[in-house]
C-alpha positions in Angstrom: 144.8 -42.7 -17.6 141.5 -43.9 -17.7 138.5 -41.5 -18.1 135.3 -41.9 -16.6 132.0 -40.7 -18.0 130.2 -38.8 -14.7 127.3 -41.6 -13.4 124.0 -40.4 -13.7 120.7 -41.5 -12.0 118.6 -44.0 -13.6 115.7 -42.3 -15.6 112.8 -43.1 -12.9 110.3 -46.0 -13.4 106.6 -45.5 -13.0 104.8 -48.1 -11.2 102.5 -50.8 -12.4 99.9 -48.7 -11.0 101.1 -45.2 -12.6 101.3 -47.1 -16.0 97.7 -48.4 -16.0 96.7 -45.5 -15.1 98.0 -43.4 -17.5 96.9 -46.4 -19.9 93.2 -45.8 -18.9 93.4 -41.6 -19.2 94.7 -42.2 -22.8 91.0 -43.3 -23.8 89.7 -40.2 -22.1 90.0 -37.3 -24.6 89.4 -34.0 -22.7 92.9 -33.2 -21.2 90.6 -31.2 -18.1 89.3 -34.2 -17.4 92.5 -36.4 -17.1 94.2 -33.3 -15.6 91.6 -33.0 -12.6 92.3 -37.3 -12.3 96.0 -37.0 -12.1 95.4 -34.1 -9.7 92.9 -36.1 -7.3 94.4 -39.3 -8.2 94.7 -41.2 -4.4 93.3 -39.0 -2.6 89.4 -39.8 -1.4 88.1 -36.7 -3.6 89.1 -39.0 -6.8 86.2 -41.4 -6.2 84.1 -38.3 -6.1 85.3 -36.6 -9.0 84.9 -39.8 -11.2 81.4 -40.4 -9.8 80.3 -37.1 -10.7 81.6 -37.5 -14.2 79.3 -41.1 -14.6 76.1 -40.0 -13.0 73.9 -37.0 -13.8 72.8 -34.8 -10.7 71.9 -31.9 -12.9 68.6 -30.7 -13.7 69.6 -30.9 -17.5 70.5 -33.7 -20.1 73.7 -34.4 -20.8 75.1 -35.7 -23.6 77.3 -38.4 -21.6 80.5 -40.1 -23.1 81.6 -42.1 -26.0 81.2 -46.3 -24.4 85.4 -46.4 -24.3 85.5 -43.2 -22.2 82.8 -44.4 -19.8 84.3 -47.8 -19.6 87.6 -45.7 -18.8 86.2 -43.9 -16.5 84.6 -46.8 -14.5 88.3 -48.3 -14.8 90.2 -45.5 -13.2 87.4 -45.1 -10.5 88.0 -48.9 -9.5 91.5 -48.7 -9.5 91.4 -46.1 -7.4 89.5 -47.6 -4.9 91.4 -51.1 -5.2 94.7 -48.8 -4.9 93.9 -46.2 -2.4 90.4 -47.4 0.0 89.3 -44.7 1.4 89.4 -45.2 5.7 86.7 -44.2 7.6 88.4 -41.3 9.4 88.8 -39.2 6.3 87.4 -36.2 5.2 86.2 -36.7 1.6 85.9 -32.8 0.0 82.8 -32.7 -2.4 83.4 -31.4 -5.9 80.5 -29.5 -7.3 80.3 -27.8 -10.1 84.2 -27.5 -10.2 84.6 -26.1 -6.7 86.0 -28.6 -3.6 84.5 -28.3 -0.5 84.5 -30.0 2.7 82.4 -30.8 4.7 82.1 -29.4 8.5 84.6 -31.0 10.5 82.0 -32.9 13.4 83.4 -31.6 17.0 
């Protein structure tokens, strides 16, 4: 009698895409930063989020990033607009300050 082990699935494969990336969000070393990128990641509120992360809109100084984090940071926000182009007949919900919004939906 011969025995057969029970098939399982293959362990899943992350795309090209998911493994760059993950590649880029290594460089960034604030785990609430990468979080909110995975979160947002394809979606048009991405490009926000990593906008507001390279310019200051405050009224005070910030002390920016490290030259690898910003250069990550411009990466992923690239590659998400290469991956994921935002059409012109989506909403795109504004982060401030931590809090999404969107705007008014035009009637």
């Amino acid at each position: 009698m011969i025995s057969h082990a029970p098939q399982t699935a293959a362990p899943p494969t992350k795309s090209r895409e998911s493994r760059e990336m993950e590649s880029l969000l290594a460089a960034i070393p604030i785990k609430r930063i990468s979080d909110q990128i995975r979160l947002y990641w394809g979606l048009p509120e991405c490009d926000v989020y990593l906008n507001s992360l390279l310019v200051n809109d405050r009224d005070r100084q910030r002390a920016g990033f490290a030259p690898d984090v910003s250069s990550a940071i411009f990466a992923l926000l690239k590659l998400n607009e290469q991956q994921h182009p935002v059409r012109s007949n989506e909403r795109v919900i504004e982060i401030t300050n931590g809090i999404a919004w969107a705007p008014p939906s035009e009637h």
